[in-house]
C-alpha positions as CSV (number, residue, x, y, z in Angstrom):
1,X,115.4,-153.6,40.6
2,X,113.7,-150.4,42.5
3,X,115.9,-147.2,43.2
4,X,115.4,-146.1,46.8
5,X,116.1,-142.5,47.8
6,X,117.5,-142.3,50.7
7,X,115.8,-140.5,53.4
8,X,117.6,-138.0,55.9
9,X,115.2,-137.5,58.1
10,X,114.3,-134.0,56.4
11,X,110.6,-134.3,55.4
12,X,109.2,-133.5,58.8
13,X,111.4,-130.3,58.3
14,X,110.6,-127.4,57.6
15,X,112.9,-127.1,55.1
16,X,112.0,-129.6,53.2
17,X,108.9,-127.4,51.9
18,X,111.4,-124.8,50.8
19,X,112.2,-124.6,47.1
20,X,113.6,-122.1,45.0
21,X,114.9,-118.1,46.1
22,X,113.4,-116.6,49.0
23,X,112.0,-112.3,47.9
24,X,115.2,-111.0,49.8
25,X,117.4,-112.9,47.8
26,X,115.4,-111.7,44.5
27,X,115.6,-108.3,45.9
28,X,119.4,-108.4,46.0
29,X,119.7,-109.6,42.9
30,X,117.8,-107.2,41.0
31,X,120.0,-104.0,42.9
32,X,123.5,-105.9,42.2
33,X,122.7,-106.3,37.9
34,X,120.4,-102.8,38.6
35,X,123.9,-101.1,39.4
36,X,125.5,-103.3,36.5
37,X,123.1,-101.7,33.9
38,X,123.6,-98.3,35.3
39,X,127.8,-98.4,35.9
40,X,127.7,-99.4,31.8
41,X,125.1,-97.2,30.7
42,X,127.1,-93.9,32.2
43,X,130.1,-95.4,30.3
44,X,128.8,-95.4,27.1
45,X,127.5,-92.1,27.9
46,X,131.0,-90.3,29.0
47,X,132.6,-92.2,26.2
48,X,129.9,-90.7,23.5
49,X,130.9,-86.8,25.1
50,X,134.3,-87.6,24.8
51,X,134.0,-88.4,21.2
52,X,131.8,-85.3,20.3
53,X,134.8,-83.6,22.2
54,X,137.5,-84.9,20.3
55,X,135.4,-84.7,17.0
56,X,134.8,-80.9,17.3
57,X,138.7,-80.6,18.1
58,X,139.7,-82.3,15.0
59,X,137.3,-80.5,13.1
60,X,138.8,-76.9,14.4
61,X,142.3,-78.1,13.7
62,X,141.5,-79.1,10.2
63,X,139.3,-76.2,9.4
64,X,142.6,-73.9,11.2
65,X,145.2,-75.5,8.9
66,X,143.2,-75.0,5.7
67,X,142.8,-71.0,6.6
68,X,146.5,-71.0,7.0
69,X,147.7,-73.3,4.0
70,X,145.1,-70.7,2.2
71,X,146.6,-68.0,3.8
72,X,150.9,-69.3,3.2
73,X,150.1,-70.0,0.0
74,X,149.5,-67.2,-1.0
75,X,152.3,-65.1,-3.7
76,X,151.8,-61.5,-2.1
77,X,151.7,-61.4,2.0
78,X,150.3,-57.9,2.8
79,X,150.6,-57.1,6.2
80,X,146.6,-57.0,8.7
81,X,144.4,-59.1,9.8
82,X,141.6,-61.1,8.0
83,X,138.7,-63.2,9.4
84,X,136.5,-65.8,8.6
85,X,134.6,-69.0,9.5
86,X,133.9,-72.1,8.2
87,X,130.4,-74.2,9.3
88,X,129.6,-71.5,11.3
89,X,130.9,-72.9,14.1
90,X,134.4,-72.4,13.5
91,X,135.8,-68.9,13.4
92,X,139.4,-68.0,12.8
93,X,141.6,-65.0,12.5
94,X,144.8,-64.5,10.5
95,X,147.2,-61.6,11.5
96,X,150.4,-60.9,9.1
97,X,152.9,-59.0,10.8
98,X,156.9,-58.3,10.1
99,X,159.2,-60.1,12.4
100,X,161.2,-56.8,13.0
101,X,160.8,-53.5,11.9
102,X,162.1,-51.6,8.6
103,X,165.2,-50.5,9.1
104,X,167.3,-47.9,6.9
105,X,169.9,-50.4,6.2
106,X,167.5,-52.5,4.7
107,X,167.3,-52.3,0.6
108,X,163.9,-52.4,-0.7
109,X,163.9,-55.3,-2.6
110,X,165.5,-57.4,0.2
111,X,163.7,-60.3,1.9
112,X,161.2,-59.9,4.7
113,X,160.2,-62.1,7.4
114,X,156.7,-62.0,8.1
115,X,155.1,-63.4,11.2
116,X,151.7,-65.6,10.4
117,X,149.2,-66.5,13.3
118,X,146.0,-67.8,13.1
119,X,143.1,-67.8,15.8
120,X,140.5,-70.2,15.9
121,X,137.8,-69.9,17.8
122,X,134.8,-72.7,18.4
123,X,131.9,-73.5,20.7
124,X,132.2,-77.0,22.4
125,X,129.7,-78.1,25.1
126,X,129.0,-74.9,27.3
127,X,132.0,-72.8,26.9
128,X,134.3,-71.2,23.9
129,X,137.7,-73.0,23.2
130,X,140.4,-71.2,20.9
131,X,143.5,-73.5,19.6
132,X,146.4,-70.6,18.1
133,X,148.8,-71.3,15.2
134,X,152.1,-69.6,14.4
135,X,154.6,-69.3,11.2
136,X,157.3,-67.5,9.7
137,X,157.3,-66.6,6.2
138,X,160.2,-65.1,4.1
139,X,158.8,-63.0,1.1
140,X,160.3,-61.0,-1.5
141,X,160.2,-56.8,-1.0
142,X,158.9,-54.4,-3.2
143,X,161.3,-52.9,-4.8
């Protein structure tokens, strides 16, 4: 038994000599996945900035609470200010100061409440960021 194939009157046509995607259609297509490649390639980018970003943050806030802890820890708090910096990237400032001032009523072994605040200051991208920190302290006067 012989398969026919049918015949609809389509190979006097000129569409019948037409196979496969005209340069138009090939054009198109290249453009639509050419934007595709593009749209994910400046995600990946913006996602990589905001991770340096958020990296140098976390970095300043770690290197800021170790200058304080440093700073907290230690037994005598002498009022001023001290500086430093850590990578070289990261500098930070620490300034001791009395909540209120001396009074006469106040004996001089009585406790003291000292003010701590720490300045960090960091480069990230083009311009300078500064994140600040604040604490109270009580230490012991003199007597």
């Amino acid at each position: 038994m012989k398969l026919r194939i049918a015949d609809c009157g389509l190979r006097d046509s000129k569409f019948a000599m037409q196979s496969g995607f005209t340069l138009l259609e090939v054009v198109v297509a290249m453009v639509i996945v050419g934007l595709g490649v593009v749209t994910l390639l400046e995600l990946f980018s913006a996602g990589l900035r905001l991770e340096a970003r958020s990296s140098s943050s976390t970095d300043a806030v770690t290197y800021a609470r170790q200058a304080m802890d440093a700073v907290v820890s230690r037994r005598d708090l002498s009022d001023g200010q001290q500086e430093g910096s850590f990578a070289g990237k990261y500098r930070w400032t620490v300034t001791v100061a009395p909540v209120q001032e001396e009074t006469a009523l106040s004996s001089p072994g009585a406790w003291r409440l000292k003010e701590i605040t720490l300045q960090m200051n960091f480069s990230e991208g083009e311009g300078e960021k500064k994140i600040e920190f604040r604490t109270l302290r009580l230490v012991k006067g003199s007597p």
